[in-house]
N, C-alpha and C positions, 0 to 999 in steps of 0.2 A: 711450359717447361723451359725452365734455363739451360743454354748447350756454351759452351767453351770449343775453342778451334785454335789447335795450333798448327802450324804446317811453316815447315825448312825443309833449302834445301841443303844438303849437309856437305856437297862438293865433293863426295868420296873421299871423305878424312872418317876416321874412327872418332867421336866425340869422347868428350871426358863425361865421366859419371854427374862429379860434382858441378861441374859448367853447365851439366844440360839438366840437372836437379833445380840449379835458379833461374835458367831459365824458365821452366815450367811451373816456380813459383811463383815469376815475375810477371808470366801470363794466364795467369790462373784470377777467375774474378775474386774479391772481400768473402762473398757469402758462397756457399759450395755449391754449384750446377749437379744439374740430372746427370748429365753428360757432357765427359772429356774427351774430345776426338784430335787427336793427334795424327796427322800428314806430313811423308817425309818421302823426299827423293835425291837420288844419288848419296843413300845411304852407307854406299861401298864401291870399291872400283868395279869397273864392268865384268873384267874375268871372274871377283865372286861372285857376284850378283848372278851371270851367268850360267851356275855350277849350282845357285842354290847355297851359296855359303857364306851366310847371313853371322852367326850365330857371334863372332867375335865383336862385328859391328852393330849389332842391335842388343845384347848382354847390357852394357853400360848405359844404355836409351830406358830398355823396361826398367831395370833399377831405379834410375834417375827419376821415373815417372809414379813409379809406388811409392817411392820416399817422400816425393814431395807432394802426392796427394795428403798421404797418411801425416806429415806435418803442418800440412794448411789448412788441413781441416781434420782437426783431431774429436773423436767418436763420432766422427762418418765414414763408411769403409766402402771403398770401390775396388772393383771387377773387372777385368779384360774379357770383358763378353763379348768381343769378333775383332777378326783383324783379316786383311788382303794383300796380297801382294801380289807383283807380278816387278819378278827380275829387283832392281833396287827402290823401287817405288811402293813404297806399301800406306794403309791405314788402319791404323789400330781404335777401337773403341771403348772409352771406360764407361760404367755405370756405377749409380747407387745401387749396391747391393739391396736396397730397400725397394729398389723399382723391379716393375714384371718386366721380363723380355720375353719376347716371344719372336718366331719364324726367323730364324738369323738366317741370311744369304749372304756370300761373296762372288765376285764376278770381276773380272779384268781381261783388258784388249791392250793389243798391240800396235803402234801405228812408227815403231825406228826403223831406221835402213833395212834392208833384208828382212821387217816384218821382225826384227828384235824387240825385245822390252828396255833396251836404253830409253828409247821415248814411247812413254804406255801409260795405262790410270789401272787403279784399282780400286774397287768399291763394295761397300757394307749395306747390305737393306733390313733394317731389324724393326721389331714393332715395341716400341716401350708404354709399359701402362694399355692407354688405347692407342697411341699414335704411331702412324709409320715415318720411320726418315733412310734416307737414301743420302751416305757419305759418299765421296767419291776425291780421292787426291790424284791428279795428274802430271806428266812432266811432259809440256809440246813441244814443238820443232825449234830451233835455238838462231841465234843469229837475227843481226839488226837487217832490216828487208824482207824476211821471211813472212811477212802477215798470212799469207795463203798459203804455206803450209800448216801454219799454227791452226788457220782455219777448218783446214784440210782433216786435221789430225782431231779437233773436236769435233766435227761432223763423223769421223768414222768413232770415235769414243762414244758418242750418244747412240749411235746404230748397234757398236760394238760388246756393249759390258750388258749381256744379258743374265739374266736372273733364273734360277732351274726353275718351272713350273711356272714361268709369269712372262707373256707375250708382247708387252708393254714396254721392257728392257730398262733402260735408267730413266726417261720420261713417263713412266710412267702415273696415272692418274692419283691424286687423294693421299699424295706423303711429301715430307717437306724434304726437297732436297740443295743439297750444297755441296759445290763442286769449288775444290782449293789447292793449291800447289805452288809451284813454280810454271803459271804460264807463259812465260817468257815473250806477252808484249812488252814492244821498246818502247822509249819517248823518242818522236820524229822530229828529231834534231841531230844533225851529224857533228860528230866530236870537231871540235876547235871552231864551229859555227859560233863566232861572235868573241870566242878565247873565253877564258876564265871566269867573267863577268858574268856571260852568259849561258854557261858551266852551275855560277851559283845561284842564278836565279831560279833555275831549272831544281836546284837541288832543293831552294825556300819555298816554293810555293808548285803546287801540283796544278798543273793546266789539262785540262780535258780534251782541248784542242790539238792537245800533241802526244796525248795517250793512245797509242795507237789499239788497247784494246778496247778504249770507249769508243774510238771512230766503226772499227769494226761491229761491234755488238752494235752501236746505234743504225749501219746498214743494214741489219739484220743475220750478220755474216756467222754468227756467235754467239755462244754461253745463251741461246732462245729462252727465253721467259724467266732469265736469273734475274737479279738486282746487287749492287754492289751498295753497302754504306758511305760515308764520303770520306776520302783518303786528308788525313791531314798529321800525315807523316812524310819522313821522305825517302826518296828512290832507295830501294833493300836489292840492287844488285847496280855495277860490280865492284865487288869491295879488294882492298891487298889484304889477302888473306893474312887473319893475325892482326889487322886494324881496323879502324875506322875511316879512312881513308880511300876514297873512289878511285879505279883502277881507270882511270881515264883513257884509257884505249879502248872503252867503249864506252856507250853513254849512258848515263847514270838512268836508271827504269825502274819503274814499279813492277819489275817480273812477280814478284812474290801473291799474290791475292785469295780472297773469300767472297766467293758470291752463293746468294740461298734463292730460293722462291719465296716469294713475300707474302705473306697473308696475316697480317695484323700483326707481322712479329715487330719485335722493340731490340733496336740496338745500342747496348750500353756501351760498349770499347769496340774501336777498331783503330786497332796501332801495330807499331812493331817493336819490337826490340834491338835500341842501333845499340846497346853495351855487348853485346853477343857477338864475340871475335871469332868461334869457331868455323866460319864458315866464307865462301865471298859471298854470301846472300846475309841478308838480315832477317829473323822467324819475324810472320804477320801472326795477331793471334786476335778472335774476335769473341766478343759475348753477346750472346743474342736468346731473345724468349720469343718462343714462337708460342702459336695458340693451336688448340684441340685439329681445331678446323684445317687442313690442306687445300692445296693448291689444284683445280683439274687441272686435266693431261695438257701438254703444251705437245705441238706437230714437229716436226723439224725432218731437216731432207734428209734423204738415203745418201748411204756412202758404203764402199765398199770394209768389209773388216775378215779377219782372216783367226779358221780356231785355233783352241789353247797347243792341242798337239804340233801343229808348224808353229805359233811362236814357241815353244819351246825348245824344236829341233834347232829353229834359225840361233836363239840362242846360244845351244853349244858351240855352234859352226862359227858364230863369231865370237863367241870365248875362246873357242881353239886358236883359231886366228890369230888372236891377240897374243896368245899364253904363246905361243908357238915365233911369233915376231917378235914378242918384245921382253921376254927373262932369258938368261943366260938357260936353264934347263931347258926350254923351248930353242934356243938355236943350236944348244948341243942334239937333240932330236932331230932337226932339220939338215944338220950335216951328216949325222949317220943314215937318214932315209936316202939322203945324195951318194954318199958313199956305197950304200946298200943297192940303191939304183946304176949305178956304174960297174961294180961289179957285176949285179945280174945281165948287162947289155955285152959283157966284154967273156 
């Protein structure tokens, strides 16, 4: 079966219809796949995301993405048969209406500060025809140094995104699955290491040696029994938003990525898209045919994860937070609870 992958991350801007309709052209394969899976994080600011209050910022995305199926491929018609979320990170799933789906599950963990879904994955397990696959888009710990948290936060993602009825949780046995997003490894080179020169070497050619999430995954540390195609594009974050243009106060990285479990599959694209200004990331998008046959179960270590009822409490608590610090409605609240507190004392 042919699959399509596209995954941004969207920097909490509200996308345009028509910008993210070409994109989705632009990464859509000639001949039309099984399945469209589409990956997006920091879809919205944290306060909506927080609340549940998608529906302004994701409107212009689904559009985008019906139009530019139903024009790329015209008298084939696709279906948004599963979609996940948790907080701004979500995964939507399309299919040919011509394919069986069957047993659709969603599942998401939290691994941000206070156990928010700032930093968290969401994931789709569905069976199409006869085969099972397991999406999963994530957004990890952020910041150049951080490897061990990133690490940290995929060991509780593979513990954490379990499935209702199925013990085995996202590793589990005999489905293909592929884990994509914004994982936010750097390239291990500190900015103005060498000046400009070697700024643009770094930008022409991809070194594995300084990928710090091939150094990890090759310790074992990471993404256990994925595979990654070979990058030969260039670093999709940090961009001046609104260009193409590297925000050189940090160093230019492959954060953006796709990796699946391999078992005779064939990959035809794995690029990005550097004309795509809406964002400081640049969308990766892959095409891949996997075969009948899956992958068994791969092990990976325990880590701690926490249920959906407290990440959604910690949620509110830190959208209030925010909403309450940082709009004018929020510090007018804050001065009358002061006010209202002083009189009660006096």
């Amino acid at each position: 079966m042919d699959v399509a992958i596209l995954t941004l991350n969207c920097a909490k801007s509200k996308q345009s219809l028509k910008k993210f309709a070409k994109l989705v052209t632009e990464s859509l394969p000639a001949e039309s796949p099984g399945l469209f899976v589409v990956g997006l994080q920091e879809v919205a600011p944290i306060i909506a995301a927080s609340f549940k209050d998608l529906n302004a910022y994701m409107e212009p995305i689904r559009r985008a993405i019906v139009s530019a199926l139903a024009k790329k491929y015209s008298g084939v018609q696709f279906s948004l048969v599963a979609d996940s979320w948790s907080g701004a990170i979500g995964v939507m799933v399309y299919a040919q209406r011509s394919r069986t789906i069957r047993d659709v599950k969603t599942a998401s963990t939290t691994f941000g500060r206070f156990w928010s879904s700032v930093k968290s994955a969401a994931a789709v397990r569905l069976e199409v025809d006869s085969t099972t696959f397991t999406f999963v888009t994530t957004h990890l710990a952020a910041n150049e140094g951080y490897a061990q948290d990133r690490n940290r936060d995929y060991a509780i993602l593979a513990n954490g995104l379990r499935f209702k009825g199925e013990p085995m949780y996202v590793y589990g046995p005999n489905h293909h699955l592929f884990v994509f997003g914004d994982l936010n490894y750097r390239s291990l080179r500190q900015q103005g290491d060498g000046g400009s020169e070697a700024i643009g070497m770094l930008v022409s050619n991809y070194d594995p040696a300084i990928d710090e999430l091939h150094i990890e995954k090759a310790a074992g540390n990471t993404l256990w029994g994925l595979t990654e195609a070979p990058i030969n594009f260039e670093p999709t974050f940090k961009f001046v938003l609104g260009t193409s243009d590297y925000d050189l106060k940090r160093t230019p990285s492959w954060c953006d990525r796709i990796l699946y479990s391999d078992v005779n599959s064939h990959v035809s694209e794995y690029s990005s898209v550097p004309d795509y200004l809406e964002s400081d990331h640049k969308p990766v998008y892959l095409h891949v045919t996997v075969s009948e046959s899956a992958p068994l179960q791969v092990r990976v270590p325990s880590a701690p994860y926490v249920t959906k009822n407290f990440s959604d409490a910690s949620d509110k608590v830190v959208g209030s937070a925010l909403y309450l610090g940082t709009t004018k409605v929020g510090w007018f609240i804050l001065v009358l609870l002061v006010l209202l507190g002083l009189y009660m004392v006096t």
